[in-house]
Gaussian input, Z-matrix of N, CA and C with variables (Angstrom, degrees):
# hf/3-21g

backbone

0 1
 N
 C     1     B1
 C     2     B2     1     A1
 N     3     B3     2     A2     1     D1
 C     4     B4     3     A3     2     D2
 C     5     B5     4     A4     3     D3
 N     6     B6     5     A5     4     D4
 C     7     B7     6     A6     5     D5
 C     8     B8     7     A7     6     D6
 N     9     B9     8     A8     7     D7
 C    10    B10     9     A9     8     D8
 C    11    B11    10    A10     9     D9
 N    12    B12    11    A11    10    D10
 C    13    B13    12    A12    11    D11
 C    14    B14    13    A13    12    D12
 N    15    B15    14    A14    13    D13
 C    16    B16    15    A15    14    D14
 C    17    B17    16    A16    15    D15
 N    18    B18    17    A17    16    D16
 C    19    B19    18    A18    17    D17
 C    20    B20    19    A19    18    D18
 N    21    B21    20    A20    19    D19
 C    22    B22    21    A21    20    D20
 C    23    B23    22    A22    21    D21
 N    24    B24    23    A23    22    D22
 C    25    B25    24    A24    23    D23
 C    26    B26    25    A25    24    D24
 N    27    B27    26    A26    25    D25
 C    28    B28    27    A27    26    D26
 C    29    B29    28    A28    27    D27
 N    30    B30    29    A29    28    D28
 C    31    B31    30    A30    29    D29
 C    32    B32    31    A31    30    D30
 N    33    B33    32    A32    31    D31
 C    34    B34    33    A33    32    D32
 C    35    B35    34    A34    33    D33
 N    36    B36    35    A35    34    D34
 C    37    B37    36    A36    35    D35
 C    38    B38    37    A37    36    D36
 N    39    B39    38    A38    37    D37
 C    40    B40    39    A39    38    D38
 C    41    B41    40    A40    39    D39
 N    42    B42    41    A41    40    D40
 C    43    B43    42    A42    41    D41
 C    44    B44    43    A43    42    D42
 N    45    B45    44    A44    43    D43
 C    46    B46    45    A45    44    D44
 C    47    B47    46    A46    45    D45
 N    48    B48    47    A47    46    D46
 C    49    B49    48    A48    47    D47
 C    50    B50    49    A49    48    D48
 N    51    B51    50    A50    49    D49
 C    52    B52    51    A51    50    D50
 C    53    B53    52    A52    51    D51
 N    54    B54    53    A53    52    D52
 C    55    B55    54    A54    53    D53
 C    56    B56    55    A55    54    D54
 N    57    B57    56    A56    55    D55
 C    58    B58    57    A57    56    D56
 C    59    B59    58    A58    57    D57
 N    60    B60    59    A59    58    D58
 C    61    B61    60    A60    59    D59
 C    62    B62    61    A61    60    D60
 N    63    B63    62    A62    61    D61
 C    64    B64    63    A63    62    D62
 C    65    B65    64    A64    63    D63
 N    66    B66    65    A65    64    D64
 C    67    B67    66    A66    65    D65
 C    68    B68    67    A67    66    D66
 N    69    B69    68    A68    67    D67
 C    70    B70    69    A69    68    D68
 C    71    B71    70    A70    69    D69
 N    72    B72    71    A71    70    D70
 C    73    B73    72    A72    71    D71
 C    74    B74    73    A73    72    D72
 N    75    B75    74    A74    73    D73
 C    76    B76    75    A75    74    D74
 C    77    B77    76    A76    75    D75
 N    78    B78    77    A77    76    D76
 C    79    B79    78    A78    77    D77
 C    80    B80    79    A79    78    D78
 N    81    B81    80    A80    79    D79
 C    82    B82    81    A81    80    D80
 C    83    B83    82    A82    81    D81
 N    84    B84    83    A83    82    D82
 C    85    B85    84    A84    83    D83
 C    86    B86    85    A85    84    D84
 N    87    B87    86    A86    85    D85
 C    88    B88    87    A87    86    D86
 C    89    B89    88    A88    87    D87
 N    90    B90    89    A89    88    D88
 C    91    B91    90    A90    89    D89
 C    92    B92    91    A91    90    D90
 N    93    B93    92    A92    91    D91
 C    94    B94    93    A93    92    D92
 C    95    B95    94    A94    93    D93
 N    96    B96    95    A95    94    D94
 C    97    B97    96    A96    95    D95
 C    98    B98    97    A97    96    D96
 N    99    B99    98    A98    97    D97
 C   100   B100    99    A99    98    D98
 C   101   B101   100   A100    99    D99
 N   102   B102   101   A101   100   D100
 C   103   B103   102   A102   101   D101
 C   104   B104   103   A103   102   D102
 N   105   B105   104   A104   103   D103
 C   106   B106   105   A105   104   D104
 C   107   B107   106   A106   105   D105
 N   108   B108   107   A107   106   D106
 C   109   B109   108   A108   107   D107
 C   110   B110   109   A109   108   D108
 N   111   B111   110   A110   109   D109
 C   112   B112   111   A111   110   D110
 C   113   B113   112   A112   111   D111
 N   114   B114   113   A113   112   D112
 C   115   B115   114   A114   113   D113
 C   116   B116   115   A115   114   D114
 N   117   B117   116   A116   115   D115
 C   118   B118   117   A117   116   D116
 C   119   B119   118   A118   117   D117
 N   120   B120   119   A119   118   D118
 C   121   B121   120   A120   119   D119
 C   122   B122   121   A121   120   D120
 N   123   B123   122   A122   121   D121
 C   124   B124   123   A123   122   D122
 C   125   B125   124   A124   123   D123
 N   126   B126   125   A125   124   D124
 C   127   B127   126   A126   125   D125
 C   128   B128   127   A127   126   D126
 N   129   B129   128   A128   127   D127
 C   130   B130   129   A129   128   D128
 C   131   B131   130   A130   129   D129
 N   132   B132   131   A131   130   D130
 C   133   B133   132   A132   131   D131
 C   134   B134   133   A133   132   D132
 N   135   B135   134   A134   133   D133
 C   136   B136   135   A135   134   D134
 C   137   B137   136   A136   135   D135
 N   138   B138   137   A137   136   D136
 C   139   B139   138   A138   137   D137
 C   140   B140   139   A139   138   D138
 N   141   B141   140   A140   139   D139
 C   142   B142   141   A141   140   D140
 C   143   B143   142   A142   141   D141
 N   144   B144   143   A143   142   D142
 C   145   B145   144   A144   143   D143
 C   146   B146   145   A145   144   D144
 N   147   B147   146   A146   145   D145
 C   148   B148   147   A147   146   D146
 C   149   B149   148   A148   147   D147
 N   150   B150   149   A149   148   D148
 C   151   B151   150   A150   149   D149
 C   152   B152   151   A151   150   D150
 N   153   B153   152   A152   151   D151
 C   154   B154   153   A153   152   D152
 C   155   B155   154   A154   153   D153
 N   156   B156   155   A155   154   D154
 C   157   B157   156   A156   155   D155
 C   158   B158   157   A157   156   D156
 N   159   B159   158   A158   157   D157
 C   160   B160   159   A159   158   D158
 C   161   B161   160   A160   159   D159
 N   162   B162   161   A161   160   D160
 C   163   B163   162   A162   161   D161
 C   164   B164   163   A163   162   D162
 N   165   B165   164   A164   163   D163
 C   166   B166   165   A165   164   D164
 C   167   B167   166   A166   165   D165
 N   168   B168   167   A167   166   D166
 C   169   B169   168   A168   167   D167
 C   170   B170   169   A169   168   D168
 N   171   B171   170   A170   169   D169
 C   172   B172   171   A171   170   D170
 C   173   B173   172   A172   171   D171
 N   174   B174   173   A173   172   D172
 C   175   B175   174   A174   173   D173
 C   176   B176   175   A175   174   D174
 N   177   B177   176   A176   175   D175
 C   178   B178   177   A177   176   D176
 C   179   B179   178   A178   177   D177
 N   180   B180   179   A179   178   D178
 C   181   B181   180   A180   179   D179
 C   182   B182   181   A181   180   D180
 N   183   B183   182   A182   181   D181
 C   184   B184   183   A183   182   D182
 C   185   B185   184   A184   183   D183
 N   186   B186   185   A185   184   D184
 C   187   B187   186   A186   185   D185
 C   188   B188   187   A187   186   D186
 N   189   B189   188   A188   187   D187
 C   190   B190   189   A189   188   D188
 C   191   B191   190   A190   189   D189
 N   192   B192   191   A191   190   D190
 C   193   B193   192   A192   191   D191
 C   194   B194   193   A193   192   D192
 N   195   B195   194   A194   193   D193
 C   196   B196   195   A195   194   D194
 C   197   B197   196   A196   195   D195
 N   198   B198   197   A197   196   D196
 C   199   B199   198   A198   197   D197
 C   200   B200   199   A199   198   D198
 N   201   B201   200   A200   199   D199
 C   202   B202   201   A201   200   D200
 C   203   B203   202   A202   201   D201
 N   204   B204   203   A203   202   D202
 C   205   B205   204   A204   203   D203
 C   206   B206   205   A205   204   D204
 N   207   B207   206   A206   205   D205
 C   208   B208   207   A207   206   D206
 C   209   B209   208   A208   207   D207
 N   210   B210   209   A209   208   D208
 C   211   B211   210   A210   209   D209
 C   212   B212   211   A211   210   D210
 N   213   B213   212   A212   211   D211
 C   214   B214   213   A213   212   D212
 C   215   B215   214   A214   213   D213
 N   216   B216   215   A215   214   D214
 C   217   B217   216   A216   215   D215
 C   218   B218   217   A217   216   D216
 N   219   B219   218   A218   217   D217
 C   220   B220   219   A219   218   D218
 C   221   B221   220   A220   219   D219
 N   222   B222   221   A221   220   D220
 C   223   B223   222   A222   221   D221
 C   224   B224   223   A223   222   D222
 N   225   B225   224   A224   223   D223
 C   226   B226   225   A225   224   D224
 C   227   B227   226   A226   225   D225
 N   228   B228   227   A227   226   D226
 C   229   B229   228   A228   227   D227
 C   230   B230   229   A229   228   D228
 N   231   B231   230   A230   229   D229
 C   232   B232   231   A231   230   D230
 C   233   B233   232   A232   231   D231
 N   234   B234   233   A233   232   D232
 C   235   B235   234   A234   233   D233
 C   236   B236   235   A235   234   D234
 N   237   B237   236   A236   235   D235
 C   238   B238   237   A237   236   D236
 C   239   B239   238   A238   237   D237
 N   240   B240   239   A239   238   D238
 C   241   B241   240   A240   239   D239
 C   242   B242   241   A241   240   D240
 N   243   B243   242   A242   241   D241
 C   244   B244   243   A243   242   D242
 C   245   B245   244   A244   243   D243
 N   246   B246   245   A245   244   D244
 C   247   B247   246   A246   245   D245
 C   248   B248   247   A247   246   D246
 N   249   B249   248   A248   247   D247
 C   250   B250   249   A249   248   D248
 C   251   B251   250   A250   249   D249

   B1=1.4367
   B2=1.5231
   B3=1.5620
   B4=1.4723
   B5=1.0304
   B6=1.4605
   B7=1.4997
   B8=1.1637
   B9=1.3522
   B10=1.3117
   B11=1.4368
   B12=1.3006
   B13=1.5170
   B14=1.4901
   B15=1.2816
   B16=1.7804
   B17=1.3907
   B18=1.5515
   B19=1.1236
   B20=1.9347
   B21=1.0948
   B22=1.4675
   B23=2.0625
   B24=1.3890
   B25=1.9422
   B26=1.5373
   B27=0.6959
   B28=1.4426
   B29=1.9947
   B30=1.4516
   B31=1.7253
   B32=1.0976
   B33=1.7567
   B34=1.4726
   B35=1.3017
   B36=1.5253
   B37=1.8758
   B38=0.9939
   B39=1.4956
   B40=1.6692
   B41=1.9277
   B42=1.8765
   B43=1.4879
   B44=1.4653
   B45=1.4967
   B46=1.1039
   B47=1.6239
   B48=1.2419
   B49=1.4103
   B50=1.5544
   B51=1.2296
   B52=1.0765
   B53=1.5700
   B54=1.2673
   B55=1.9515
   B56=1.1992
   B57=1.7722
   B58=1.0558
   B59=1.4301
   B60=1.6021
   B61=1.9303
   B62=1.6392
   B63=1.2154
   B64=1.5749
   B65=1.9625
   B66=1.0486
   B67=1.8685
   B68=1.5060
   B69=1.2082
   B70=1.7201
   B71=1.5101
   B72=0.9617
   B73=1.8265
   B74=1.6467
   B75=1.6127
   B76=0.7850
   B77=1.5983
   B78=1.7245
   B79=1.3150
   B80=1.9460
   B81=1.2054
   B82=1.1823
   B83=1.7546
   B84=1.3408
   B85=0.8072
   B86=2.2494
   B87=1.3068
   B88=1.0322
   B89=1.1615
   B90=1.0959
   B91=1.1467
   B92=2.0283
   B93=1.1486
   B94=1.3061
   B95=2.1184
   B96=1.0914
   B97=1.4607
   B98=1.7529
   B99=1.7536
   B100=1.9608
   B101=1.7928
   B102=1.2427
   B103=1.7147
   B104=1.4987
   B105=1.3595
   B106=1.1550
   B107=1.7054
   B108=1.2886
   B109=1.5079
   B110=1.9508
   B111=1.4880
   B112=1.4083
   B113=1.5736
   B114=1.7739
   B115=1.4548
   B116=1.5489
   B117=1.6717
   B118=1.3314
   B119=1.3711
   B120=1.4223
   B121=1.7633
   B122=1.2584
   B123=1.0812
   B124=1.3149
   B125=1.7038
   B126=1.1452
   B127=1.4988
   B128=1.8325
   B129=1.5125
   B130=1.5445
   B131=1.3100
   B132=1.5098
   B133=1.5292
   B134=1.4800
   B135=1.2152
   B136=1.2575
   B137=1.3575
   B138=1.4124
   B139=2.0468
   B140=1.2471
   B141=1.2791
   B142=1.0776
   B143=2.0951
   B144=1.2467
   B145=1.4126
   B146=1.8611
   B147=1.2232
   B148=1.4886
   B149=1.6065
   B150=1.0946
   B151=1.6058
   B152=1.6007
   B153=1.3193
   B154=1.3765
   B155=1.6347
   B156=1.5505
   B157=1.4251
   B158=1.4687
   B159=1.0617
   B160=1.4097
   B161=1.6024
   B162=1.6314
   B163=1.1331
   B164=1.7767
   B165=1.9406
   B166=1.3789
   B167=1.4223
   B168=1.1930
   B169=1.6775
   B170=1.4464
   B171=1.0481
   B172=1.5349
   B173=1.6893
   B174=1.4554
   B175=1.7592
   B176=1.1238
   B177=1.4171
   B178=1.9829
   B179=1.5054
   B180=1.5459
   B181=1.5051
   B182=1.2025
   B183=0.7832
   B184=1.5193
   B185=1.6310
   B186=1.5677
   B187=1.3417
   B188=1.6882
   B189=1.6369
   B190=1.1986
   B191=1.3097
   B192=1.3455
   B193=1.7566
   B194=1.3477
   B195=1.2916
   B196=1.6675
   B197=1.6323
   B198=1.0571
   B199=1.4184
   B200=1.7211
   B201=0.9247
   B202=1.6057
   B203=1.7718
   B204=1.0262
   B205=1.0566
   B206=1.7945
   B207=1.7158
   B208=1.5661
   B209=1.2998
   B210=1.8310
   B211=1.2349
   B212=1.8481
   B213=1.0673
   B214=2.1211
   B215=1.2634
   B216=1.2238
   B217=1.4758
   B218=1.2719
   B219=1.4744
   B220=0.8636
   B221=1.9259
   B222=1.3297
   B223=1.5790
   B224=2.0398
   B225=1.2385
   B226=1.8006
   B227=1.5790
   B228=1.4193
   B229=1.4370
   B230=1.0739
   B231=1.6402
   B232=1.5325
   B233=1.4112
   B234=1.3469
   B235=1.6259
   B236=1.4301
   B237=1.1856
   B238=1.8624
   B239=1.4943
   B240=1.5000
   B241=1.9076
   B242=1.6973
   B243=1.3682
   B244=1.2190
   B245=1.5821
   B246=1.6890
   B247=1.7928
   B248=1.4759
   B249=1.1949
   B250=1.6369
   B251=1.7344
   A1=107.96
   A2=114.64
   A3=115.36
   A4=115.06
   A5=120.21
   A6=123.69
   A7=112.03
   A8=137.36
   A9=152.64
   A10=102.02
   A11=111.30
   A12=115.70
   A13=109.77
   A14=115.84
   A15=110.58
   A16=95.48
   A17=101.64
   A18=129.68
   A19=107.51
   A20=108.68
   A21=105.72
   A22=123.12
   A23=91.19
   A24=88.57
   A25=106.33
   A26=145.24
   A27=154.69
   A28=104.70
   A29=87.06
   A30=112.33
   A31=110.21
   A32=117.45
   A33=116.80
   A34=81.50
   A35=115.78
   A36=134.61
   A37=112.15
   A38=135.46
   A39=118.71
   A40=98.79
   A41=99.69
   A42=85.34
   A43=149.89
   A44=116.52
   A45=124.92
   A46=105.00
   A47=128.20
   A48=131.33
   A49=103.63
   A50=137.68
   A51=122.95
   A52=98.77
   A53=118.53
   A54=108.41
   A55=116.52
   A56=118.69
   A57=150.66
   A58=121.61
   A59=93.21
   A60=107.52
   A61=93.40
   A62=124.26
   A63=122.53
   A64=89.08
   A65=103.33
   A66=102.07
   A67=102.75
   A68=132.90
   A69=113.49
   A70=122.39
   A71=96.49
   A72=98.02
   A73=85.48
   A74=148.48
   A75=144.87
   A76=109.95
   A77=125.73
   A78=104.75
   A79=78.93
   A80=124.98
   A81=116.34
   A82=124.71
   A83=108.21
   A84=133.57
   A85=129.51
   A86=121.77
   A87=128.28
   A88=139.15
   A89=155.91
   A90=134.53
   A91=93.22
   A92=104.74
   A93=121.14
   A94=134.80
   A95=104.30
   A96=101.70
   A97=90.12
   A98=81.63
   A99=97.60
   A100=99.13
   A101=98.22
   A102=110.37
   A103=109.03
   A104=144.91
   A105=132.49
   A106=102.20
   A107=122.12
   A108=116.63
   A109=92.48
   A110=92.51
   A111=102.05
   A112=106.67
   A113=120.60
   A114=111.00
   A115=102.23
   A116=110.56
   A117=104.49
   A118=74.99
   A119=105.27
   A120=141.90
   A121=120.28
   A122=148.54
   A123=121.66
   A124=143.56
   A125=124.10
   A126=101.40
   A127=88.48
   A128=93.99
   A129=124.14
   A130=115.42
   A131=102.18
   A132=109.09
   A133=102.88
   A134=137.53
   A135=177.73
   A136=103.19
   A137=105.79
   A138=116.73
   A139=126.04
   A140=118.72
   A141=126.73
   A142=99.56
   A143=104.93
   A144=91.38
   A145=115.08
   A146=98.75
   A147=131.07
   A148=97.18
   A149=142.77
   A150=129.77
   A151=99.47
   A152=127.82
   A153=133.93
   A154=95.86
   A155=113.56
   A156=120.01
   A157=98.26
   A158=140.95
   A159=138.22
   A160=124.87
   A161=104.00
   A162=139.00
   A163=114.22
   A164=92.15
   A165=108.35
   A166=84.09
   A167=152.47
   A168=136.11
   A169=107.98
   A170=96.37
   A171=106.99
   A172=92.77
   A173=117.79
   A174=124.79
   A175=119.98
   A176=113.31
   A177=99.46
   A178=94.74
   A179=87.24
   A180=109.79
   A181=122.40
   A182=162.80
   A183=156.23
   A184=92.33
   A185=124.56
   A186=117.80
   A187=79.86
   A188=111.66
   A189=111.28
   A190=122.42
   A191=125.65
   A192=133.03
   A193=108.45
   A194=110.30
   A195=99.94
   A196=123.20
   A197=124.48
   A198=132.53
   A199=106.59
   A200=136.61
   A201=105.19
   A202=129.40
   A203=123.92
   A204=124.57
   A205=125.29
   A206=91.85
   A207=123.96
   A208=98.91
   A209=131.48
   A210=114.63
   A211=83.97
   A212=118.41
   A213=100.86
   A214=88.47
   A215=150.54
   A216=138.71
   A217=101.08
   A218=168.85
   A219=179.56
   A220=109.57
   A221=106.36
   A222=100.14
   A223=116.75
   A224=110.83
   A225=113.76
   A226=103.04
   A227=114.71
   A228=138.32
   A229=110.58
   A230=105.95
   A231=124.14
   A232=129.92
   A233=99.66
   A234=119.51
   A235=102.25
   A236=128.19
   A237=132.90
   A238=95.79
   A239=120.01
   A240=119.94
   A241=107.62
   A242=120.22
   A243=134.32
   A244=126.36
   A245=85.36
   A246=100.13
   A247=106.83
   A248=126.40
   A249=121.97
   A250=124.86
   D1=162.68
   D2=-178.67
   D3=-143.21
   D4=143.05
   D5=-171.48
   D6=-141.18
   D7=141.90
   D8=-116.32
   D9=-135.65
   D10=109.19
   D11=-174.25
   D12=-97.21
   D13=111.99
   D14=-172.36
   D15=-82.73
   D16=158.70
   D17=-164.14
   D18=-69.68
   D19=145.15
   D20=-169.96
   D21=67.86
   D22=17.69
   D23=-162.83
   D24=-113.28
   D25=-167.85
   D26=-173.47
   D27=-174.12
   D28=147.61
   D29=-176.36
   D30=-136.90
   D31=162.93
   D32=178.46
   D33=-132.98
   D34=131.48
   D35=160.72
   D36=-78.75
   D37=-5.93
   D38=-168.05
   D39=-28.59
   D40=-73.35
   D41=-178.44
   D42=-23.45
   D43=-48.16
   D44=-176.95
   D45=-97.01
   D46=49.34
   D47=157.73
   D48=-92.09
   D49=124.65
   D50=-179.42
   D51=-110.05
   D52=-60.05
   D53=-171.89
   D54=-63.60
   D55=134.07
   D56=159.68
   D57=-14.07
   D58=-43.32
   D59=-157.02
   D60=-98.57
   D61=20.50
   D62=-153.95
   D63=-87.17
   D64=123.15
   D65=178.48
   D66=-69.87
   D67=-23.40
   D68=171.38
   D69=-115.17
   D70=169.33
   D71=-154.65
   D72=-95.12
   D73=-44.81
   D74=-156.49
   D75=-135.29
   D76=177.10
   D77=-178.19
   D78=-154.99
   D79=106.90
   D80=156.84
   D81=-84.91
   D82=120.64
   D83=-163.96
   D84=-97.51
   D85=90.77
   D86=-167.11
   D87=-88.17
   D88=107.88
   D89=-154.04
   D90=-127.77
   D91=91.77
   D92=157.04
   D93=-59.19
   D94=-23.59
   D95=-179.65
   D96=-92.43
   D97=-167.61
   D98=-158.52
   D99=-109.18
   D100=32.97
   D101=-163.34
   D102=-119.53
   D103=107.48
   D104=-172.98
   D105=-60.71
   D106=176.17
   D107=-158.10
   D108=-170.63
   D109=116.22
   D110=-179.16
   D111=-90.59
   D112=127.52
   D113=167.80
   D114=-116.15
   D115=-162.92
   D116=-157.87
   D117=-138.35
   D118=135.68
   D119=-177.38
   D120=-105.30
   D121=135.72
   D122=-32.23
   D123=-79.83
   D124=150.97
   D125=-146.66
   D126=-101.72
   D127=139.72
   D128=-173.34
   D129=-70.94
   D130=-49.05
   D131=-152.57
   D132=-170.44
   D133=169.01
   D134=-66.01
   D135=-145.44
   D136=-70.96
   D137=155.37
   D138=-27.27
   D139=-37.12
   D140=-162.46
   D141=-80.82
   D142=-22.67
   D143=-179.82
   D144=-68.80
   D145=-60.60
   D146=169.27
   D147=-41.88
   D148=-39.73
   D149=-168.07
   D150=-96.85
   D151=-10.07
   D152=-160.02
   D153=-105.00
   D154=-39.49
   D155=175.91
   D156=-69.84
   D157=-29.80
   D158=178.68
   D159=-53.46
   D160=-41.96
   D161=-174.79
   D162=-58.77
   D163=-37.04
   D164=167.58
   D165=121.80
   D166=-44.82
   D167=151.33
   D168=23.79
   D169=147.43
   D170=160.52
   D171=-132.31
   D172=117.12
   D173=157.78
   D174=-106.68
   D175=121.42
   D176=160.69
   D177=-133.75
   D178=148.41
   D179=-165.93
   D180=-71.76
   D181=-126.25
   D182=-172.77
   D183=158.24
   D184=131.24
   D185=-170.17
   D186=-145.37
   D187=162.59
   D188=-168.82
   D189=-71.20
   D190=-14.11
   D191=168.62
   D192=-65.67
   D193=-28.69
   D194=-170.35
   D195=-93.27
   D196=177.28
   D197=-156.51
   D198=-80.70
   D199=47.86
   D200=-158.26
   D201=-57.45
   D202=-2.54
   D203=178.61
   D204=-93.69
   D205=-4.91
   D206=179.18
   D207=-94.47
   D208=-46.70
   D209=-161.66
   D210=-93.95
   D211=-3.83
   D212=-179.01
   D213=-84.90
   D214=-56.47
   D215=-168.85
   D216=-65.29
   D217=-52.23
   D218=164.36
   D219=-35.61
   D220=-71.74
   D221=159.46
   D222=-64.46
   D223=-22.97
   D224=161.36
   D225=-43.30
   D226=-78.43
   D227=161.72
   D228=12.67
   D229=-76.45
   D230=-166.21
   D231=-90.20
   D232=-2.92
   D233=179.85
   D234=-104.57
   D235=-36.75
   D236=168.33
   D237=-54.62
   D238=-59.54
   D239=-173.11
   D240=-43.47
   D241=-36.88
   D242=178.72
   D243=-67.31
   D244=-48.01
   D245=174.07
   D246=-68.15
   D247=-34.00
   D248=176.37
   D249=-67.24

């Protein structure tokens, strides 16, 4: 499936992680240029970060030690500096 990242927006995948063995619990997801940007849902595995950063994405993972509501306000932050 595919979902359409508008330009300037940001998403959180926790949902669409489907494998078990996946090392992060969440994947915030950015889309910084002025270009809408199609990715592919739900994410499998590991590849999927690295082929999405290719795309021009910006991903950082979210793993269970870390804060997520510190690094979503934090990537918010830096995507508002952009939107202005």
């Amino acid at each position: 499936m595919k979902f359409v990242m508008q330009p300037k927006h940001m998403v959180s995948l926790g949902g669409y992680i489907v494998e078990t063995q996946f090392p992060y619990r969440n994947l915030i997801v950015i889309n910084k240029t002025s270009e809408p940007i199609k990715i592919e849902i739900p994410v499998f595995d590991e590849s999927w970060i690295e082929e999405h950063r290719e795309l021009g994405l910006e991903v950082i993972p979210v793993s269970k030690e870390d804060n997520y509501l510190k690094m979503w306000k934090r990537a918010y932050a830096e995507l508002d500096k952009i939107r202005n």
